[in-house]
C-alpha positions as CSV (number, residue, x, y, z in Angstrom):
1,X,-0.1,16.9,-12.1
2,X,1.0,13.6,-10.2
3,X,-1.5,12.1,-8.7
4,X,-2.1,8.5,-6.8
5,X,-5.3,6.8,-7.3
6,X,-6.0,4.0,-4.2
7,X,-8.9,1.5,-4.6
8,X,-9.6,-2.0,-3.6
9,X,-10.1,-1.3,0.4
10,X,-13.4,-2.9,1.6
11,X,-15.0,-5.1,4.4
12,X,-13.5,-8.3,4.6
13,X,-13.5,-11.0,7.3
14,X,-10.6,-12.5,9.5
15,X,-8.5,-14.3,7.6
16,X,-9.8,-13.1,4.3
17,X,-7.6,-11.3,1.6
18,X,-7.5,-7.9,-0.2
19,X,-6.0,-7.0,-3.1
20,X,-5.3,-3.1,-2.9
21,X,-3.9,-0.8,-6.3
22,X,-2.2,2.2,-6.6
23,X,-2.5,4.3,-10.3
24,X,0.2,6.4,-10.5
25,X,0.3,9.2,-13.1
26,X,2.6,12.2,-13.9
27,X,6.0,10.8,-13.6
28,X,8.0,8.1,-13.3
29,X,8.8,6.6,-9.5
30,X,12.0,5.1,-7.5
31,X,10.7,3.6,-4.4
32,X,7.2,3.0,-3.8
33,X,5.3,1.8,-0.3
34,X,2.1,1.6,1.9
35,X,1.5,3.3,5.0
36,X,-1.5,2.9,7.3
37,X,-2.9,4.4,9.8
38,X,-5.4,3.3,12.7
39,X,-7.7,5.9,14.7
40,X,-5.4,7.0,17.3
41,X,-2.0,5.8,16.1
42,X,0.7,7.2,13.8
43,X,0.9,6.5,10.3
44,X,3.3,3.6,9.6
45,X,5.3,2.1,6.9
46,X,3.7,-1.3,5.8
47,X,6.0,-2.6,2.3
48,X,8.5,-0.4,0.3
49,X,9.3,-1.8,-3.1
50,X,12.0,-0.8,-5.6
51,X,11.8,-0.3,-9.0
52,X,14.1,-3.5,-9.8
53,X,11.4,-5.2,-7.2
54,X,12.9,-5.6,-4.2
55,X,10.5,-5.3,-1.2
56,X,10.6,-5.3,2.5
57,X,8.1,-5.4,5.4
58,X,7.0,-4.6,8.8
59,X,7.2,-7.5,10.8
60,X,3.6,-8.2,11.4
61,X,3.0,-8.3,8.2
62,X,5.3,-11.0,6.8
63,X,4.4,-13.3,5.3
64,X,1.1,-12.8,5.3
65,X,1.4,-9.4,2.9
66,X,3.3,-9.2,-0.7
67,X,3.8,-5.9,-2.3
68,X,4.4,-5.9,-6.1
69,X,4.6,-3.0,-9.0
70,X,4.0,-3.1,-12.8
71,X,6.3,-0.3,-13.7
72,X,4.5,0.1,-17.5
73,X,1.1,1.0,-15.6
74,X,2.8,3.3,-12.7
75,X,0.7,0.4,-10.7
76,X,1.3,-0.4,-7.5
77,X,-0.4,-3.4,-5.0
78,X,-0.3,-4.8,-2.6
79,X,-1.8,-8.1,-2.0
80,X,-3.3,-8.6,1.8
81,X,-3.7,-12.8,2.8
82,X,-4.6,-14.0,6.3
83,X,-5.7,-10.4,7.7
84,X,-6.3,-9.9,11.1
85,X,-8.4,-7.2,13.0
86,X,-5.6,-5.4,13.8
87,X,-5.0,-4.6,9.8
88,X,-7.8,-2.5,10.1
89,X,-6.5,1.3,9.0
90,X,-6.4,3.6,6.1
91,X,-3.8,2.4,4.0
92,X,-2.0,4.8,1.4
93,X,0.1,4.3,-1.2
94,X,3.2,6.4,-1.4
95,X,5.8,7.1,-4.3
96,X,9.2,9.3,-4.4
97,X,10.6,10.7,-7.9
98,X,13.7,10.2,-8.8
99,X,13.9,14.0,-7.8
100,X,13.0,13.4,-4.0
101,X,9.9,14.7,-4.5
102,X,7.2,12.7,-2.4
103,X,3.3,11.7,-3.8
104,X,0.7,10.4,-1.3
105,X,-2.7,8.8,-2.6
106,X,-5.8,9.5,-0.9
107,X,-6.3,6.4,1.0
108,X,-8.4,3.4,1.4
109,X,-10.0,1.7,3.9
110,X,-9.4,-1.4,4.8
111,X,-11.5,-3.2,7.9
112,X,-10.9,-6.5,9.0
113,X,-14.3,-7.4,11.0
114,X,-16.5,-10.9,11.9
């Protein structure tokens, strides 16, 4: 019954942005986050948000990401500026109920090419 809806991955050049949303439905979330994950490499934690909006990062992408939530719409983003080629992954949106039980989406793609 909880599921995670992911869109807004796509081509995009160096130093372009992304805009990437998460639907959640089902039930109502604590902490939120994306996670990537390039061929090859584990998956990684990216942005966690709380549900009073308070947000932290992976060093390489401060600054240049911002993770946000519109906790009437179960609606994750997270808003990609200034992307490098090394961003390129599957990105997934993850969410935890207040029960400790843990959602994943489905993943997008996001590819940062010239």
């Amino acid at each position: 019954q909880v599921q995670l809806v992911e869109s807004g991955g796509g081509l995009v050049q160096p130093g372009g942005s992304l805009r990437l949303s998460c639907t959640a439905s089902g039930s109502i979330f604590n902490a939120m986050g994306w996670f990537r994950q390039a061929p090859g490499k584990q998956r990684e934690l990216v942005a966690t948000i709380t549900r009073s909006g308070s947000a932290n990062y992976v060093d390489s992408v401060k600054g240049r990401f911002t993770i946000s939530r519109d906790n009437a719409k179960n609606t994750l983003y997270l808003q990609m500026n200034s992307l490098k080629p090394e961003d390129t992954a599957v990105y997934y949106c993850n969410a935890v109920t207040p029960w400790l039980h843990e959602y994943w989406g489905q993943g997008t793609q996001v590819t940062v090419s010239s």
